[in-house]
C-alpha positions in Angstrom: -13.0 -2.3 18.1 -12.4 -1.7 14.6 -9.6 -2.4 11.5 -7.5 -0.1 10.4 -5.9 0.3 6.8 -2.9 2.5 5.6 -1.4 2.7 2.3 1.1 5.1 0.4 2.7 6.3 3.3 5.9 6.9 1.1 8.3 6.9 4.1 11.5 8.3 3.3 14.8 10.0 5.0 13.9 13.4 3.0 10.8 13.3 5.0 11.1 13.1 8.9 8.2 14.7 9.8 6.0 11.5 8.1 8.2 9.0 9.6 7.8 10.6 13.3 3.9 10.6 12.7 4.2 6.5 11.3 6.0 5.9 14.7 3.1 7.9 16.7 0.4 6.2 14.8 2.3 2.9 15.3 2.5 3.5 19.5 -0.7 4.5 19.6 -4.1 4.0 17.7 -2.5 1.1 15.9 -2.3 -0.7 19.1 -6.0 -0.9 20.5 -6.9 -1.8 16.5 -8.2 -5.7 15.8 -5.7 -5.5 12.7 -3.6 -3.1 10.7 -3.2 -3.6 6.8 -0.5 -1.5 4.5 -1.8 -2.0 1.5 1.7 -1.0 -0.4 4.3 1.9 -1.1 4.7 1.6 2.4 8.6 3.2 2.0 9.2 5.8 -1.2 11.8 3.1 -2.6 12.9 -0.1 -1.0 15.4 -2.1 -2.7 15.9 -5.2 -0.8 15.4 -6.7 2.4 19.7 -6.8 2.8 19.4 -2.6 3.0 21.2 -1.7 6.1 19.5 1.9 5.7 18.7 3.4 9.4 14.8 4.1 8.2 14.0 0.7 7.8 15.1 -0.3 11.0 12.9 2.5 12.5 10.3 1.3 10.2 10.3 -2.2 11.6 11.0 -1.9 15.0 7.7 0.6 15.4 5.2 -2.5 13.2 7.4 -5.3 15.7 6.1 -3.3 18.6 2.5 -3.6 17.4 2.7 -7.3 16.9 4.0 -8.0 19.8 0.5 -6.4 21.6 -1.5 -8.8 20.2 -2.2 -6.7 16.8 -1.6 -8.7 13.5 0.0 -6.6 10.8 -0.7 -7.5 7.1 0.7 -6.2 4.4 0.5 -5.9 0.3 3.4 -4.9 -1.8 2.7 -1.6 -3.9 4.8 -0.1 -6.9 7.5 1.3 -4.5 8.1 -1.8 -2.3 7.9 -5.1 -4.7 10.9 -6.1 -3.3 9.7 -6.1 0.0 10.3 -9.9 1.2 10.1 -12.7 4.3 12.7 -11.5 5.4 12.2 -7.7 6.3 8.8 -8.8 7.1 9.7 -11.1 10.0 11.4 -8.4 11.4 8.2 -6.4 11.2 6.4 -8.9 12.6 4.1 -8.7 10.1 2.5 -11.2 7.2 2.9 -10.7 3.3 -0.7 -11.3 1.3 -1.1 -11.9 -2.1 -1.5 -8.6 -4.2 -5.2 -9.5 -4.3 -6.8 -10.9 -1.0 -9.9 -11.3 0.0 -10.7 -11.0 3.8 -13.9 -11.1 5.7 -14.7 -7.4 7.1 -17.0 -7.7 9.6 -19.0 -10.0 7.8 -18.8 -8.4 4.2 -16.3 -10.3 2.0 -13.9 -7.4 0.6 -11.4 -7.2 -2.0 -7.6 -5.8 -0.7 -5.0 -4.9 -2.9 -2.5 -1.9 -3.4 -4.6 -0.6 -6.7 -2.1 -0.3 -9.3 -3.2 -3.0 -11.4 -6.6 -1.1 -11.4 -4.8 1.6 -14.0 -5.0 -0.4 -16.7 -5.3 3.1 -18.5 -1.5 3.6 -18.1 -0.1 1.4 -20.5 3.3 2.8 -19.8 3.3 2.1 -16.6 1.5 -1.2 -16.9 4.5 -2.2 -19.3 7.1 -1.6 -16.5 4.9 -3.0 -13.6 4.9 -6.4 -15.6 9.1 -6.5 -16.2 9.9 -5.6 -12.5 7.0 -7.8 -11.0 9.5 -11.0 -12.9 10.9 -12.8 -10.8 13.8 -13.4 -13.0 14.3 -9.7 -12.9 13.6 -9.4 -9.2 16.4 -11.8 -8.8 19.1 -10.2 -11.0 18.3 -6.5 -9.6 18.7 -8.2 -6.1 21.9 -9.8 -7.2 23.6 -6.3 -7.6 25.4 -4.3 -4.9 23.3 -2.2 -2.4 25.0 1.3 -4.3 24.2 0.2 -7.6 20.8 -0.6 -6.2 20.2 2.3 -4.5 21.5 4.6 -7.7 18.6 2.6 -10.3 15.8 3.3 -7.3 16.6 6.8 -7.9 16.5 7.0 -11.0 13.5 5.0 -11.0 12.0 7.3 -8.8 12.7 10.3 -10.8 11.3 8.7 -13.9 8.0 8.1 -12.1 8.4 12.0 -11.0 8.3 12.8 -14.9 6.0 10.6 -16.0 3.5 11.8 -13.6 4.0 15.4 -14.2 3.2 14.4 -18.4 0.7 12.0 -18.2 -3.1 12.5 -18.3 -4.2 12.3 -15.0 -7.1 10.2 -16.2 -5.5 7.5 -17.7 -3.5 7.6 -14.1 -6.6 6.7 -12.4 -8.3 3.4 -12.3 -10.4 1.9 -14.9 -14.0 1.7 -14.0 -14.1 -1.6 -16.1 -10.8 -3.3 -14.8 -12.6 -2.1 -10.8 -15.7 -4.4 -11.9 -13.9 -7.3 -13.4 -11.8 -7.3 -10.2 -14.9 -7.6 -8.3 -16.7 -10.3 -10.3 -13.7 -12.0 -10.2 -13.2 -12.4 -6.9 -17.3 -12.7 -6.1 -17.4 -10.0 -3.6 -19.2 -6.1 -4.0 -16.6 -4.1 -1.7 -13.1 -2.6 -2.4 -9.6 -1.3 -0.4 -7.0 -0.5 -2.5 -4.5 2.6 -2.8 -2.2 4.1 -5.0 -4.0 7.1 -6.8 -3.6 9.1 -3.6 -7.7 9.8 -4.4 -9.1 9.3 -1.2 -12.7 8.8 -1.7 -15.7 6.3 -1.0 -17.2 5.7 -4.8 -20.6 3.7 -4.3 -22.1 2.4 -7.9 -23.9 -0.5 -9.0 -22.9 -3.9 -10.2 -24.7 -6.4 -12.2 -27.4 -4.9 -10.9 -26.3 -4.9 -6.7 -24.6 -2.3 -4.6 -21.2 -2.1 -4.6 -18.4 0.3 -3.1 -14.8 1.4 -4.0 -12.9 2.6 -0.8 -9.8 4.6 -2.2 -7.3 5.7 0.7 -5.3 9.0 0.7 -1.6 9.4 0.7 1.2 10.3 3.8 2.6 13.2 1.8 1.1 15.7 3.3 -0.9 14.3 6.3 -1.8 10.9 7.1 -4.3 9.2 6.1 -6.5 6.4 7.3 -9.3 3.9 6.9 -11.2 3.0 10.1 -13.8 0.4 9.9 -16.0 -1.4 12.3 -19.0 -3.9 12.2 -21.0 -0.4 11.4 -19.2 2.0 9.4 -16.1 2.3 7.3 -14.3 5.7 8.0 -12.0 7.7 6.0 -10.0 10.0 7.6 -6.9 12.3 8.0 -4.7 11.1 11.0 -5.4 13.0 14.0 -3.2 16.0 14.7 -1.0 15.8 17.2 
């Protein structure tokens, strides 16, 4: 048996192809898992768990049908899907975790999150993470109707676009220094998280110990997944179909 773990999947109507492969991972290899975890950006916008859009009933009817095998679903908001709520997630049948969890992997205490707040680099981005992660702002953008909603996600969206297009891609990256506090922090030497779309397994040393960033990839082009068991931790494209 081993855990599986999925982040920036970026599902989105413009995209079909990536939601029929989420529904094919969700009937199949999602089911004989011990556990799934979306560590964020599950959706490419979301703006409220009151969106009558046709994708997220897709979305939650395939995660339903994994929790009701048996499977427990967890997941961790990302920049895209903040807004994701109780709501939306009971219909998922999944469970919301704090942006920063710590879960035992086999025996190895690791640290979960979505990854963003790694980039502290990014002040930009930092600067807007803080004023929509407000719950006072949360509540007033929630307040609005669905079209104006949908309008600033757009626009959000195509600011992101730009700012990613101008932007050193180093400073876009996590912060070698905001990874180690994170660690200390939470008293554990091994990482999940998401959001550069950098798949990669970075092993270094802390405070003179072993420790081990696992970065997962990105849906845009193919799927990507992290499959790990009491031996191995294994990062890989989904399998073609």
């Amino acid at each position: 048996m081993h855990t599986l773990f999925v982040s920036d999947l970026h599902l989105d109507d413009a995209r079909p192809h990536l939601v029929d492969d989420f529904e094919r991972f969700c009937a199949g290899e999602a089911r004989r898992a011990e556990a799934l975890y979306v560590l964020g950006d599950l959706f490419e916008t979301y703006i409220g768990d009151d969106d009558d859009a046709a994708l997220n009933a897709r979305v939650a009817a395939a995660l339903h049908d994994i929790s009701d095998t048996g499977v427990p679903v967890h997941f961790i908001a990302g920049n895209r899907d903040f807004l994701l709520g109780d709501a939306y997630a009971h219909r998922c049948g999944m469970d919301i975790l704090k942006e920063s969890t710590i879960i035992d992997l086999y025996g190895a205490p690791t640290l979960i999150l979505h990854g963003d707040v790694l980039c502290s680099d990014d002040v930009a981005y930092q600067t807007f993470r803080k004023q929509v992660r407000d719950p006072a702002w949360q509540a007033a953008f929630l307040a609005r109707p669905l079209s104006e909603r949908r309008a600033f996600a757009a626009q959000a969206r195509d600011a992101s676009r730009a700012h990613t297009s101008i932007a050193d891609m180093a400073i876009m990256d996590v912060n070698q220094g905001a990874v180690e506090r994170a660690l200390r922090e939470a008293g554990v030497a091994r990482m999940i998280h998401g959001h550069t779309h950098r798949p990669a397994t970075h092993d270094f040393i802390l405070d003179g110990q072993p420790a081990q960033r696992i970065v997962l990839g990105d849906w845009y082009v193919q799927g990507s997944v992290l499959r790990v068991d009491r031996d191995i931790a294994t990062l890989a494209a989904l399998a073609p179909h």
